[in-house]
PDB file of N, CA, C and O in Angstrom:
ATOM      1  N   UNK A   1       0.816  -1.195   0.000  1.00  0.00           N
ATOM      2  CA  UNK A   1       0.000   0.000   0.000  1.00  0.00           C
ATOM      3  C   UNK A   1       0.860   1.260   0.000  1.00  0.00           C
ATOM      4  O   UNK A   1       0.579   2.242  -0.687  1.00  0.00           O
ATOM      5  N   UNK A   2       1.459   1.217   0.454  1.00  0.00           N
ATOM      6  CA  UNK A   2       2.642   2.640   0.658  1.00  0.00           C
ATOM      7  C   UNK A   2       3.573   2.454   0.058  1.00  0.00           C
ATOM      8  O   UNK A   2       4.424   3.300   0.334  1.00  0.00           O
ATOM      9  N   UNK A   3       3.864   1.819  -0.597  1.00  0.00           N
ATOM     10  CA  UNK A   3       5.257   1.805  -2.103  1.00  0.00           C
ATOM     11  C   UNK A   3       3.659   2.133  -3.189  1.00  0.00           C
ATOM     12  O   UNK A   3       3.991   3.160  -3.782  1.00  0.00           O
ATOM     13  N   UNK A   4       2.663   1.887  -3.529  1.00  0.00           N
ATOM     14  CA  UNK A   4       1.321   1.971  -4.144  1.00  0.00           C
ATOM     15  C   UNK A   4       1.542   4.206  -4.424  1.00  0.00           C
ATOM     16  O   UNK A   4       1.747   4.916  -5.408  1.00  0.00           O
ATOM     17  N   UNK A   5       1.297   4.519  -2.636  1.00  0.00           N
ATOM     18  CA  UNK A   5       1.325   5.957  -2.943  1.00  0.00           C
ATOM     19  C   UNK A   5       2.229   6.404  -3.104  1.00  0.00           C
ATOM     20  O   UNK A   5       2.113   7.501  -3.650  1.00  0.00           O
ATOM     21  N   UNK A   6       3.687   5.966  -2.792  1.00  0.00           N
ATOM     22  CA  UNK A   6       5.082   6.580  -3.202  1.00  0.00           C
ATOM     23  C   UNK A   6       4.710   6.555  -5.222  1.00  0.00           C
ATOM     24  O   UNK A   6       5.094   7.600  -5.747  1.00  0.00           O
ATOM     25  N   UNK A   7       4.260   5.845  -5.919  1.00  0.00           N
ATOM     26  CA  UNK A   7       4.290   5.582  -6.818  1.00  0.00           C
ATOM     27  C   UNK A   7       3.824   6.935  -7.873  1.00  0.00           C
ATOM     28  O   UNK A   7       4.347   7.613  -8.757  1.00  0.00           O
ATOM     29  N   UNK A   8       2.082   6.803  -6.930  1.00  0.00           N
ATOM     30  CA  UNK A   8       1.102   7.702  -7.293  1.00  0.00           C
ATOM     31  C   UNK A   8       1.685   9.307  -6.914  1.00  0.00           C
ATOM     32  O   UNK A   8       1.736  10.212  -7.747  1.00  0.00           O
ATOM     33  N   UNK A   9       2.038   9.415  -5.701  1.00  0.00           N
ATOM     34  CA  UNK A   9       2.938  10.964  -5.418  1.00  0.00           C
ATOM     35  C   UNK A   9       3.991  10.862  -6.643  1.00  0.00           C
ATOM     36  O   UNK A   9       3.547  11.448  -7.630  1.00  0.00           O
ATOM     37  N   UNK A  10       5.134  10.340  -6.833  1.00  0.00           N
ATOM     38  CA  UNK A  10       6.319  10.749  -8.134  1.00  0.00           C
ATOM     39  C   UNK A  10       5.280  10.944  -9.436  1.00  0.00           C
ATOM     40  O   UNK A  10       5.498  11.896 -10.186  1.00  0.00           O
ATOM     41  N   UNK A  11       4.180  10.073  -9.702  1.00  0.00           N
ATOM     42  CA  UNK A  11       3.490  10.595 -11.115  1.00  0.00           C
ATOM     43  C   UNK A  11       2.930  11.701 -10.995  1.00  0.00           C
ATOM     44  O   UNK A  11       2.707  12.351 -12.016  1.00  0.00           O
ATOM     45  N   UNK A  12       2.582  12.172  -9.802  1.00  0.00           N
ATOM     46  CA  UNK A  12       1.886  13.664  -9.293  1.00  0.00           C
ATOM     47  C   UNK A  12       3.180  14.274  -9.274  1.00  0.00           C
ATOM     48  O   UNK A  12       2.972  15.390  -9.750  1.00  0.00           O
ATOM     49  N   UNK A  13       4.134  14.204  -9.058  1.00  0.00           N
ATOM     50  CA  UNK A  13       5.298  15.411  -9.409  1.00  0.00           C
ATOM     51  C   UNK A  13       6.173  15.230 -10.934  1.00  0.00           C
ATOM     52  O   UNK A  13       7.005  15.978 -11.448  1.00  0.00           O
ATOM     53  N   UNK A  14       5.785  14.333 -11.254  1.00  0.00           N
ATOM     54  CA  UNK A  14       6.239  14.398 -12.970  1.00  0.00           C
ATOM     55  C   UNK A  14       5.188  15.205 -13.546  1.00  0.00           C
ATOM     56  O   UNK A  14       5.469  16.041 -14.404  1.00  0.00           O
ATOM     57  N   UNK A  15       4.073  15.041 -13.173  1.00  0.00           N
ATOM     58  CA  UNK A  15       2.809  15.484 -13.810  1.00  0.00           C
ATOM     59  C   UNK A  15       3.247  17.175 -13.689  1.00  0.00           C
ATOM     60  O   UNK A  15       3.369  17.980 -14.613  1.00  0.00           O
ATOM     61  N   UNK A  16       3.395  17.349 -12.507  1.00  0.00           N
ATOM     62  CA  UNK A  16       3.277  18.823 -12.177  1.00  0.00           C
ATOM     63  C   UNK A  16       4.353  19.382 -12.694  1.00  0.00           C
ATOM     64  O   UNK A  16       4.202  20.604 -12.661  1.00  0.00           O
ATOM     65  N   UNK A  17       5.974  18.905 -13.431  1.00  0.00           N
ATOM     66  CA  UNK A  17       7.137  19.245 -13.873  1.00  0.00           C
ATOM     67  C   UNK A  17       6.719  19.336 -15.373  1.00  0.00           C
ATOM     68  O   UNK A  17       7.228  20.175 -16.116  1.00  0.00           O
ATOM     69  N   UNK A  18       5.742  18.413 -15.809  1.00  0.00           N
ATOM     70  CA  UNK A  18       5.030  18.730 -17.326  1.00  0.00           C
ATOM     71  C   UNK A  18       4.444  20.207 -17.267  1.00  0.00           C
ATOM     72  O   UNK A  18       4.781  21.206 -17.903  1.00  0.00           O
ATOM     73  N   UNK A  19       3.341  20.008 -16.189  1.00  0.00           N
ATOM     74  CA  UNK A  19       2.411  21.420 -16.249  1.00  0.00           C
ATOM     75  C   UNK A  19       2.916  22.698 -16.388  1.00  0.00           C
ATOM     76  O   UNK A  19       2.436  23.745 -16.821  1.00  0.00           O
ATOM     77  N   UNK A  20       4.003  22.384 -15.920  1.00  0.00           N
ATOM     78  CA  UNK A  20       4.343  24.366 -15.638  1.00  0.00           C
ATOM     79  C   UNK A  20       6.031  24.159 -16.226  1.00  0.00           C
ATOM     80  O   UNK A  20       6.467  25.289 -16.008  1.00  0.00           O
ATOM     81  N   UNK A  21       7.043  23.470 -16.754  1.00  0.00           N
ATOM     82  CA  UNK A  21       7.668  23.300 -17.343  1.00  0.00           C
ATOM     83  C   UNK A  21       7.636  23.278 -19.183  1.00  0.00           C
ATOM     84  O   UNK A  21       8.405  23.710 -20.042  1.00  0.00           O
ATOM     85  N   UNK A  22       6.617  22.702 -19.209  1.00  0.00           N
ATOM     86  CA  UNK A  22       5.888  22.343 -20.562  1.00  0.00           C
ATOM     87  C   UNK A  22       5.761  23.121 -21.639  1.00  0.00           C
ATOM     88  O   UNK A  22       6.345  22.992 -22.715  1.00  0.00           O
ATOM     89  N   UNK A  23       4.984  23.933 -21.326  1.00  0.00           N
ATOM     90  CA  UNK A  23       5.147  24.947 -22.564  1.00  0.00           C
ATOM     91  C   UNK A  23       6.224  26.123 -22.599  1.00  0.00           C
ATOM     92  O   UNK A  23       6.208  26.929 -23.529  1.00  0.00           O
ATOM     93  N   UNK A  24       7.139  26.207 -21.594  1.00  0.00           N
ATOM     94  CA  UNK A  24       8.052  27.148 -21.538  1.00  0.00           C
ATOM     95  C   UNK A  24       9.013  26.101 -22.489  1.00  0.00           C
ATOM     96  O   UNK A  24       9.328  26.563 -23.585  1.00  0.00           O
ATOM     97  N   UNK A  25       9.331  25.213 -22.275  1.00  0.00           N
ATOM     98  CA  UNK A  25      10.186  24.318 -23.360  1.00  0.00           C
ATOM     99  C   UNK A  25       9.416  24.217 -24.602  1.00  0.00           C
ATOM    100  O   UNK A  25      10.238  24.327 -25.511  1.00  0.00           O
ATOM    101  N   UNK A  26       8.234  24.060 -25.091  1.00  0.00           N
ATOM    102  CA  UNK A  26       7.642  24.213 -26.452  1.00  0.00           C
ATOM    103  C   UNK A  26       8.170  25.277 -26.821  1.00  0.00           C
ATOM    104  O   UNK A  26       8.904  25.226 -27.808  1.00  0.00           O
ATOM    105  N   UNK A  27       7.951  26.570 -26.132  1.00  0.00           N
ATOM    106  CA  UNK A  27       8.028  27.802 -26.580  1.00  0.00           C
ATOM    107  C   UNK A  27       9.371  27.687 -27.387  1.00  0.00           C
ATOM    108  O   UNK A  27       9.722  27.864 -28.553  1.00  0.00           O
ATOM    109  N   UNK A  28      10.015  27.266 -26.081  1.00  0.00           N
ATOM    110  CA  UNK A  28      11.882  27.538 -26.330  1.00  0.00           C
ATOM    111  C   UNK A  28      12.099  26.881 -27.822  1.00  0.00           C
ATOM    112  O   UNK A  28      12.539  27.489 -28.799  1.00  0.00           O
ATOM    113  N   UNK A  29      11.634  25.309 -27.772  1.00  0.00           N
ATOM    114  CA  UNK A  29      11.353  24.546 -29.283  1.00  0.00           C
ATOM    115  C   UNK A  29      11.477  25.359 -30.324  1.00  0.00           C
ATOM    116  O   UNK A  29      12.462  25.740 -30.956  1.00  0.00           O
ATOM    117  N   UNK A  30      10.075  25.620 -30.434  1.00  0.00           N
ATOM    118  CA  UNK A  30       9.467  26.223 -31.850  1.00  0.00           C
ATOM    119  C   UNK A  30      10.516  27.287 -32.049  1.00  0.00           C
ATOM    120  O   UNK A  30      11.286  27.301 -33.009  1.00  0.00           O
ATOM    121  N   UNK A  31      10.495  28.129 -31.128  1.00  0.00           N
ATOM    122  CA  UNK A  31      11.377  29.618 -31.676  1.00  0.00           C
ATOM    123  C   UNK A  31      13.060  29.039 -32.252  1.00  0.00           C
ATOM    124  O   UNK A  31      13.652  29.408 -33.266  1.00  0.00           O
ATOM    125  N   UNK A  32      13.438  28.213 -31.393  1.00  0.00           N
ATOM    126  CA  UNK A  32      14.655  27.302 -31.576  1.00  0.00           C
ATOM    127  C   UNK A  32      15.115  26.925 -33.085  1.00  0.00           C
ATOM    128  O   UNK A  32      16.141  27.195 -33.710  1.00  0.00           O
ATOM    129  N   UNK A  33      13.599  25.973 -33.522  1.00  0.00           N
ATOM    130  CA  UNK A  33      13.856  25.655 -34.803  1.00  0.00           C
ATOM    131  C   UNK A  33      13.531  26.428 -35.489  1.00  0.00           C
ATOM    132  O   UNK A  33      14.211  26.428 -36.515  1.00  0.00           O
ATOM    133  N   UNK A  34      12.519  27.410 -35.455  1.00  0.00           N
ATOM    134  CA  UNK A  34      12.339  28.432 -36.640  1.00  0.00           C
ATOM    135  C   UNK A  34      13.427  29.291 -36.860  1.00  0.00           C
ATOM    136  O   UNK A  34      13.685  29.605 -38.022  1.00  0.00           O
ATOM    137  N   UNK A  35      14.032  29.673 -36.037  1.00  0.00           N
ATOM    138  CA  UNK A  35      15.408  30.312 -35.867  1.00  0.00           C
ATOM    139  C   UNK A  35      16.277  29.747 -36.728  1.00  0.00           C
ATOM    140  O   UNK A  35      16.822  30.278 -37.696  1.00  0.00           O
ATOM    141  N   UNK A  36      16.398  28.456 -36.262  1.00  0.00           N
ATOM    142  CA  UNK A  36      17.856  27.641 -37.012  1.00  0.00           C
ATOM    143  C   UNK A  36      17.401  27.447 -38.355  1.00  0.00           C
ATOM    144  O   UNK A  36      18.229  27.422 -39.266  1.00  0.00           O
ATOM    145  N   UNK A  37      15.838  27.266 -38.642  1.00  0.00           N
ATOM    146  CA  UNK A  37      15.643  26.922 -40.307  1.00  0.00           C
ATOM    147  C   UNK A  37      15.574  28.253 -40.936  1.00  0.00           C
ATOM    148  O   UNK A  37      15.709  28.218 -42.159  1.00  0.00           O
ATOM    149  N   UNK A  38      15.373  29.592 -40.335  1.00  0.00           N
ATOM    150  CA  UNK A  38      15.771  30.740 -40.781  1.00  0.00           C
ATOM    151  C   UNK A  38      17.436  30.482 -41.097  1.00  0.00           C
ATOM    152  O   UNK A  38      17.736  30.142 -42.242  1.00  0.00           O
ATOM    153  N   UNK A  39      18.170  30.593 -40.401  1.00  0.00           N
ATOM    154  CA  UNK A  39      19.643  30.775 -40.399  1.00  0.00           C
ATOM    155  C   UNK A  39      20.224  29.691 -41.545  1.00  0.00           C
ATOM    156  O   UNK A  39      21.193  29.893 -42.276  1.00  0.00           O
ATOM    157  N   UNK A  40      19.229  28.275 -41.505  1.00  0.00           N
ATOM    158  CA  UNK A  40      19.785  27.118 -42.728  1.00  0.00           C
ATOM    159  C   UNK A  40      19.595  28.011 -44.424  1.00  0.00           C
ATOM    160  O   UNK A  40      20.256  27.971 -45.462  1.00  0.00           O
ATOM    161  N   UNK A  41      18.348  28.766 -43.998  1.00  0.00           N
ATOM    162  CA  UNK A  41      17.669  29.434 -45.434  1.00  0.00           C
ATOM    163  C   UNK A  41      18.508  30.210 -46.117  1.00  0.00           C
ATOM    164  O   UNK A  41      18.859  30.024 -47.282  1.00  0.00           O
ATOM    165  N   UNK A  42      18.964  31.407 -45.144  1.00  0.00           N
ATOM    166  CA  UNK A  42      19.894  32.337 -45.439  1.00  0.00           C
ATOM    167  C   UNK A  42      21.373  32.093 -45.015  1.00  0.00           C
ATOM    168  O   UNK A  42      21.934  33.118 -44.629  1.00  0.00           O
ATOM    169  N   UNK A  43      21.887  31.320 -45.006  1.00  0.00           N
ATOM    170  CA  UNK A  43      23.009  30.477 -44.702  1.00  0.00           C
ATOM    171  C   UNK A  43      23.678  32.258 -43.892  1.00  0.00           C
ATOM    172  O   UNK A  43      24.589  32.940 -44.361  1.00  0.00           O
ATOM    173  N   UNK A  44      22.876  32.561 -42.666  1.00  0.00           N
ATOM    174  CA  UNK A  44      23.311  33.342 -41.867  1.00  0.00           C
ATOM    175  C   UNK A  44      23.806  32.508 -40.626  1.00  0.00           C
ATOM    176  O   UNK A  44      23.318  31.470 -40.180  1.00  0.00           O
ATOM    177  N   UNK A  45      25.044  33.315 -40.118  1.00  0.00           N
ATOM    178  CA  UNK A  45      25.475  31.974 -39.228  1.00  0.00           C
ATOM    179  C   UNK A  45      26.008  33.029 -37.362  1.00  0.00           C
ATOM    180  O   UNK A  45      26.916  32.946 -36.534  1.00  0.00           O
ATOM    181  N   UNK A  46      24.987  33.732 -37.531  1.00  0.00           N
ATOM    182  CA  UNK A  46      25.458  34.468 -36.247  1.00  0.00           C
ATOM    183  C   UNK A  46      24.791  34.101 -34.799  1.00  0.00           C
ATOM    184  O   UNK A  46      23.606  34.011 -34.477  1.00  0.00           O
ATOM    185  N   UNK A  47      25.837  33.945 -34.143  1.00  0.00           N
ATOM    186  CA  UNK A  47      24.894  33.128 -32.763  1.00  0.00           C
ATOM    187  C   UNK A  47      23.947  33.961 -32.062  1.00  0.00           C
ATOM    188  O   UNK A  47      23.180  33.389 -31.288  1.00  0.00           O
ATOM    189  N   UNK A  48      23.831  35.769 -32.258  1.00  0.00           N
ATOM    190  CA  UNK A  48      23.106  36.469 -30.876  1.00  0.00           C
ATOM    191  C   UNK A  48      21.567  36.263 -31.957  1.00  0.00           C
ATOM    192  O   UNK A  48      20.468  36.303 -31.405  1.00  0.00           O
ATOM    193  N   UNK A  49      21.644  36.097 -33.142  1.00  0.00           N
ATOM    194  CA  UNK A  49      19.914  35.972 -33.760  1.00  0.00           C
ATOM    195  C   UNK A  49      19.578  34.770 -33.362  1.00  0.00           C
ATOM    196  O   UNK A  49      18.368  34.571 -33.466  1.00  0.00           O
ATOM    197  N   UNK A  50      20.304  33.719 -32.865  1.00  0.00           N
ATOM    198  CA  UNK A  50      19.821  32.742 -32.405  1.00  0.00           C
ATOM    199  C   UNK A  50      19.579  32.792 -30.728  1.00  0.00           C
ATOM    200  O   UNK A  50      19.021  32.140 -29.846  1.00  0.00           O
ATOM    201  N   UNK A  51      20.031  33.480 -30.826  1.00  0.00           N
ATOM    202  CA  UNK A  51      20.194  33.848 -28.340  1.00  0.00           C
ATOM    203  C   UNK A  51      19.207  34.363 -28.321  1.00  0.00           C
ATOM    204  O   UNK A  51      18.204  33.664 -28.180  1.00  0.00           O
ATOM    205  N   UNK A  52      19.102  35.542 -28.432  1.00  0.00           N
ATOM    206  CA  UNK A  52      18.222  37.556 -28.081  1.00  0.00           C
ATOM    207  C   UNK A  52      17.026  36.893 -28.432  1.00  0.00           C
ATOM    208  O   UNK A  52      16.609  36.273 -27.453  1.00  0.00           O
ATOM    209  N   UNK A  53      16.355  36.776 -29.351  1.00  0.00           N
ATOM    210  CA  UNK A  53      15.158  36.317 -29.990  1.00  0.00           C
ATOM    211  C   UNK A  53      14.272  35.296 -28.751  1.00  0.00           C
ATOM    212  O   UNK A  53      13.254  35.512 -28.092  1.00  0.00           O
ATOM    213  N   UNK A  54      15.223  34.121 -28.831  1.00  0.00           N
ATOM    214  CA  UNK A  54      14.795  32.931 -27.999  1.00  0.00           C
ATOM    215  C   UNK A  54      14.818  33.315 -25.987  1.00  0.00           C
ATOM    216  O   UNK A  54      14.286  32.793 -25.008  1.00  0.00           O
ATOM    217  N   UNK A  55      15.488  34.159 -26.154  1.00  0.00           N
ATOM    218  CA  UNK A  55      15.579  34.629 -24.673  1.00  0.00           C
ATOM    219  C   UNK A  55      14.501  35.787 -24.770  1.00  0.00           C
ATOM    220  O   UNK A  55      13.642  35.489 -23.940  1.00  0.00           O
ATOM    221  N   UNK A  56      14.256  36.605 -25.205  1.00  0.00           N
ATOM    222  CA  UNK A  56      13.280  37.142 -24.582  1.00  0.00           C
ATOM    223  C   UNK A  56      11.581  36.720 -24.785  1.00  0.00           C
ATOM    224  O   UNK A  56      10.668  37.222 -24.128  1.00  0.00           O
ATOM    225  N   UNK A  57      11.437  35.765 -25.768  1.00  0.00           N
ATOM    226  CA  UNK A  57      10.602  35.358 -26.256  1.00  0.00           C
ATOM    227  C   UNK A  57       9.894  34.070 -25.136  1.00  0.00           C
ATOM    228  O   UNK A  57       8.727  33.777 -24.880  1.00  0.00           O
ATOM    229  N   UNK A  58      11.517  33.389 -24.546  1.00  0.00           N
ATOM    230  CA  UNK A  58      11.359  32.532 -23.207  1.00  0.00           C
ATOM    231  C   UNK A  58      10.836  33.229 -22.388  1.00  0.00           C
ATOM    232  O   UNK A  58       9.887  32.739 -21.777  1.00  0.00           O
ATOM    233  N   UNK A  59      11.320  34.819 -22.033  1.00  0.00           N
ATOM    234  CA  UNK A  59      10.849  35.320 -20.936  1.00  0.00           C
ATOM    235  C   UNK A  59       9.712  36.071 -20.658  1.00  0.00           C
ATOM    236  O   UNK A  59       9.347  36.478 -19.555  1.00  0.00           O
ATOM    237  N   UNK A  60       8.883  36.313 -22.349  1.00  0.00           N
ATOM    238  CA  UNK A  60       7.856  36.750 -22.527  1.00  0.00           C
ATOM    239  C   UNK A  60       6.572  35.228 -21.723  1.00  0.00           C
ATOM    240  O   UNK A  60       5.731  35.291 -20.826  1.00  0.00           O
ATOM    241  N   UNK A  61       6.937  34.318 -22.420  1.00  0.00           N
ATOM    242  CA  UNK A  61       5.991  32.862 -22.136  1.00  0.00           C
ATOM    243  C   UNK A  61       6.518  32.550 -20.384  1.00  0.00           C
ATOM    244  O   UNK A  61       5.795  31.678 -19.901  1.00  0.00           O
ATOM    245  N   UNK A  62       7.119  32.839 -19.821  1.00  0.00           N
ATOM    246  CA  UNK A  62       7.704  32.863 -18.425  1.00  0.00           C
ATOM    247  C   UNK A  62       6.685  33.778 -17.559  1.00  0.00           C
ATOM    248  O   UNK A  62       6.106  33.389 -16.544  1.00  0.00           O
ATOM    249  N   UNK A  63       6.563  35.171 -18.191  1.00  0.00           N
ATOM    250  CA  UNK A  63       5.856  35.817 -17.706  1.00  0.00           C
ATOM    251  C   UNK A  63       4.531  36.087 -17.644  1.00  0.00           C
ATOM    252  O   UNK A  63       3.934  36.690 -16.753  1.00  0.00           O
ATOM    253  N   UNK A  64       3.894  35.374 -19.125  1.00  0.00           N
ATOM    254  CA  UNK A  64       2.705  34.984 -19.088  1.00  0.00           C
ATOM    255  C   UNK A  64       2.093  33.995 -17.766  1.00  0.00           C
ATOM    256  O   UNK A  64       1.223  34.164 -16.911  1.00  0.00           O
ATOM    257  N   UNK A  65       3.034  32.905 -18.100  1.00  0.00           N
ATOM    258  CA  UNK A  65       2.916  31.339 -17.486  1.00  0.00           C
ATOM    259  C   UNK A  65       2.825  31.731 -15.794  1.00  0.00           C
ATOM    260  O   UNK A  65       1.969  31.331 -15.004  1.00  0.00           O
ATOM    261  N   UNK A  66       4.027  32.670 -15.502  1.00  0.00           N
ATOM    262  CA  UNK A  66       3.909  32.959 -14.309  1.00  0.00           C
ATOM    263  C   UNK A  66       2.863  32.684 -13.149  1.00  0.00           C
ATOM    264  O   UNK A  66       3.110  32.077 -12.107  1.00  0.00           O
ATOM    265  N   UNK A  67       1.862  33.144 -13.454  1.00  0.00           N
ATOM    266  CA  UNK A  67       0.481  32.925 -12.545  1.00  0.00           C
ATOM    267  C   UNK A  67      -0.066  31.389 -12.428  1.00  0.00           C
ATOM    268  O   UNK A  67      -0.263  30.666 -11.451  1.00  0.00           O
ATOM    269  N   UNK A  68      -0.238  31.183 -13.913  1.00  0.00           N
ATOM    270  CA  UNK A  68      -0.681  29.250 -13.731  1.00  0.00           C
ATOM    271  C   UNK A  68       0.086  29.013 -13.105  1.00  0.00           C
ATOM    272  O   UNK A  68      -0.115  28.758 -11.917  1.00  0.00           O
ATOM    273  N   UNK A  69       1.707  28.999 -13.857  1.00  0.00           N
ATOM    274  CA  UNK A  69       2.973  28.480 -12.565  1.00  0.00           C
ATOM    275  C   UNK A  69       2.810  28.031 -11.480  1.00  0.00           C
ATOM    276  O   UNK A  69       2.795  26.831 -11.206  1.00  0.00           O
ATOM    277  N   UNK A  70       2.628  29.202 -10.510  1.00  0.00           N
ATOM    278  CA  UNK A  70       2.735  29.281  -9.225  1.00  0.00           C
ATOM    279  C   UNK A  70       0.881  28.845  -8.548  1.00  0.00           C
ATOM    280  O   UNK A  70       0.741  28.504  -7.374  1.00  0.00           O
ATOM    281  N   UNK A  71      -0.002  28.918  -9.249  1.00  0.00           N
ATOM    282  CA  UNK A  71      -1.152  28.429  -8.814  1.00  0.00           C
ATOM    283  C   UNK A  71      -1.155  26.700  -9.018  1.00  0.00           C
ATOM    284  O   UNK A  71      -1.810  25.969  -8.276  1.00  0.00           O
ATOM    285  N   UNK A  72      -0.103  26.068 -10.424  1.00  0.00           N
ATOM    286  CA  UNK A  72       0.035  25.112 -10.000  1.00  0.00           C
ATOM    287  C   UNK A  72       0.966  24.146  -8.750  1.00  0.00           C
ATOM    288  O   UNK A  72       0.773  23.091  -8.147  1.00  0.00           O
ATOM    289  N   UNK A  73       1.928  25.084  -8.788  1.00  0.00           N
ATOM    290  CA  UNK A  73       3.128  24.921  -7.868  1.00  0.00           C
ATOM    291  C   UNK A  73       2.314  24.810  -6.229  1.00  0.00           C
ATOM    292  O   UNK A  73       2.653  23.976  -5.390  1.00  0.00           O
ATOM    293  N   UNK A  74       1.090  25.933  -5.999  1.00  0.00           N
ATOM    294  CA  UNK A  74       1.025  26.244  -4.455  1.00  0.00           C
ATOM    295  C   UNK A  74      -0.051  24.858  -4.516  1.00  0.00           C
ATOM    296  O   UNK A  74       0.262  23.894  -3.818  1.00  0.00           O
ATOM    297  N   UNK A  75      -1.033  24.797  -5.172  1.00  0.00           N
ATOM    298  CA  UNK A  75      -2.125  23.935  -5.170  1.00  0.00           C
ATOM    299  C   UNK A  75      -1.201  22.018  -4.742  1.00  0.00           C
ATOM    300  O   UNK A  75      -1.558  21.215  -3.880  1.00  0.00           O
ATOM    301  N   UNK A  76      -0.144  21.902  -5.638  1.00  0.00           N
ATOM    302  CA  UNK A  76       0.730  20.394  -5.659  1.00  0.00           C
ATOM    303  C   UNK A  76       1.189  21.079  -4.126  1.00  0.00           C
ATOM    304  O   UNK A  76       0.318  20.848  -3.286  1.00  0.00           O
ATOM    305  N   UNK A  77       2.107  21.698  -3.698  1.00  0.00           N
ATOM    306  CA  UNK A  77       2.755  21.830  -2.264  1.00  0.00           C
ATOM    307  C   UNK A  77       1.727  22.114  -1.011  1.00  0.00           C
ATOM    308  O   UNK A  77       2.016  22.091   0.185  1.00  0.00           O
ATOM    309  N   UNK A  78       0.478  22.383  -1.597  1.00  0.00           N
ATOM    310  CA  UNK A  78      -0.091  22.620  -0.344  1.00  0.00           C
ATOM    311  C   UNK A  78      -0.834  20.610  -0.469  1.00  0.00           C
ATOM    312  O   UNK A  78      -0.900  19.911   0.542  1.00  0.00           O
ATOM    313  N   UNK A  79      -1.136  20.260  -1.430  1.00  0.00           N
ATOM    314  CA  UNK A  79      -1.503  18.463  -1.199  1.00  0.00           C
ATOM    315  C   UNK A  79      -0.420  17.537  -0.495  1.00  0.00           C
ATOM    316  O   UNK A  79      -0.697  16.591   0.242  1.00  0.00           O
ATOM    317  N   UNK A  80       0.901  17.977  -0.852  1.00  0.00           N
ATOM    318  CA  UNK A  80       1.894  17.525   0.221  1.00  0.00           C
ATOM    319  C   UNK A  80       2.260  17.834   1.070  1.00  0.00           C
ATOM    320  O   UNK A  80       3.276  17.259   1.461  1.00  0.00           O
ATOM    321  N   UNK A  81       1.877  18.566   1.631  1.00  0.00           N
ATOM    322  CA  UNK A  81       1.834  19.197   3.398  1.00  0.00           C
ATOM    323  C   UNK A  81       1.031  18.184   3.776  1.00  0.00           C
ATOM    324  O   UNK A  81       1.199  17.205   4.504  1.00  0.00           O
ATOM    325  N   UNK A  82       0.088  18.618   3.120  1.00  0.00           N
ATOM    326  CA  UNK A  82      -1.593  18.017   3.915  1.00  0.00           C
ATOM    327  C   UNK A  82      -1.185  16.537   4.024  1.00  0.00           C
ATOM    328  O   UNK A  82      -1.345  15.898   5.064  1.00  0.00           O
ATOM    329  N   UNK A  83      -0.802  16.166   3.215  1.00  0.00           N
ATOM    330  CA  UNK A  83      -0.371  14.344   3.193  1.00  0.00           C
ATOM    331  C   UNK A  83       0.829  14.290   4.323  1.00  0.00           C
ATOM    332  O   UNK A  83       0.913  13.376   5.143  1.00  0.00           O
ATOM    333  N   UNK A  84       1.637  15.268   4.255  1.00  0.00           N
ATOM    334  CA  UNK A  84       3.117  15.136   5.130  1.00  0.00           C
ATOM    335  C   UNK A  84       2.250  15.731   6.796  1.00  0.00           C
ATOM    336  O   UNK A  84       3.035  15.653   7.742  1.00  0.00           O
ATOM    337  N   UNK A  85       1.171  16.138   7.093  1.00  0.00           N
ATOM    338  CA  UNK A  85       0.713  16.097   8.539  1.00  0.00           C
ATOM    339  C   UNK A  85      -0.556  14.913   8.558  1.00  0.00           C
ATOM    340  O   UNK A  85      -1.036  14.471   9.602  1.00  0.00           O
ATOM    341  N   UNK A  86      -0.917  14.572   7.396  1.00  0.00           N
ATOM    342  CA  UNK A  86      -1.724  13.498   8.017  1.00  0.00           C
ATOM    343  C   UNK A  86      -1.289  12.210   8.208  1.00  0.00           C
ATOM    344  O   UNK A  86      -2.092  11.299   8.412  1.00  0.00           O
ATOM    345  N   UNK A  87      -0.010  12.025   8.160  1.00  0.00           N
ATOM    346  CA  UNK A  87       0.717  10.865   8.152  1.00  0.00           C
ATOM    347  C   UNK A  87       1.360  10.725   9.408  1.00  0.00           C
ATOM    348  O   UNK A  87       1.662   9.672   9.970  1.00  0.00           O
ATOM    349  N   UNK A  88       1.570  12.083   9.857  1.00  0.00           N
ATOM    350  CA  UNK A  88       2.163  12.426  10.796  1.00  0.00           C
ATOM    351  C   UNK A  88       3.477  11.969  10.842  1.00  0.00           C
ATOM    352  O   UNK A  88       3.895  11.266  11.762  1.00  0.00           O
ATOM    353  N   UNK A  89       4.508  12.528   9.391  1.00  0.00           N
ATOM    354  CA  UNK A  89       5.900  11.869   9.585  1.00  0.00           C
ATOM    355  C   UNK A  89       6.584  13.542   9.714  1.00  0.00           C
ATOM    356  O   UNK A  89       7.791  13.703   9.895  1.00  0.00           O
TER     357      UNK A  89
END
C-alpha cells in the first residue's frame, strides 16, 4: 500500500514538472527551430539571432505562465503538506 502511494505521489510530481515546465520548453522549441531553419535558409550563421530572440521570447511565455505556474506549484505543495501532517511523519 505505501510503495502503491510513493508511486502515485512521483506521477503527481512528474505530472506537475510537465504542467508548468511544458510549454516554456515548447516555446523555447518552436522559436529554436524556426530560428535555425531561418539561419539554414539564409546560410546566416550568427549566434546572438539565435540567443536575443529565444531569450526574450522565453521570458515573454515565463511571464505569461507565471500565474498558472505558481497556482500550479502552491495547489501540488499545499496536497503535500496536507499528506506530510496526516501521516504524521
Amino acid at each position: 500500500m505505501i510503495f502503491d502511494q510513493n508511486v502515485q505521489h512521483i506521477s503527481m510530481a512528474f505530472w506537475q514538472i510537465i504542467l508548468v515546465a511544458g510549454p516554456i520548453l515548447i516555446v523555447a522549441l518552436v522559436v529554436g527551430l524556426t530560428i535555425g531553419l531561418f539561419q539554414a535558409a539564409t546560410s546566416i550563421n550568427e549566434m546572438t539571432l539565435s540567443f536575443v530572440p529565444k531569450l526574450f521570447i522565453v521570458l515573454l511565455t515565463i511571464s505569461l505562465m507565471a500565474s498558472f505556474s505558481i497556482g500550479q506549484m502552491t495547489d501540488y505543495f499545499d496536497f503535500i503538506f496536507e499528506e506530510i501532517s496526516r501521516k504524521g511523519l
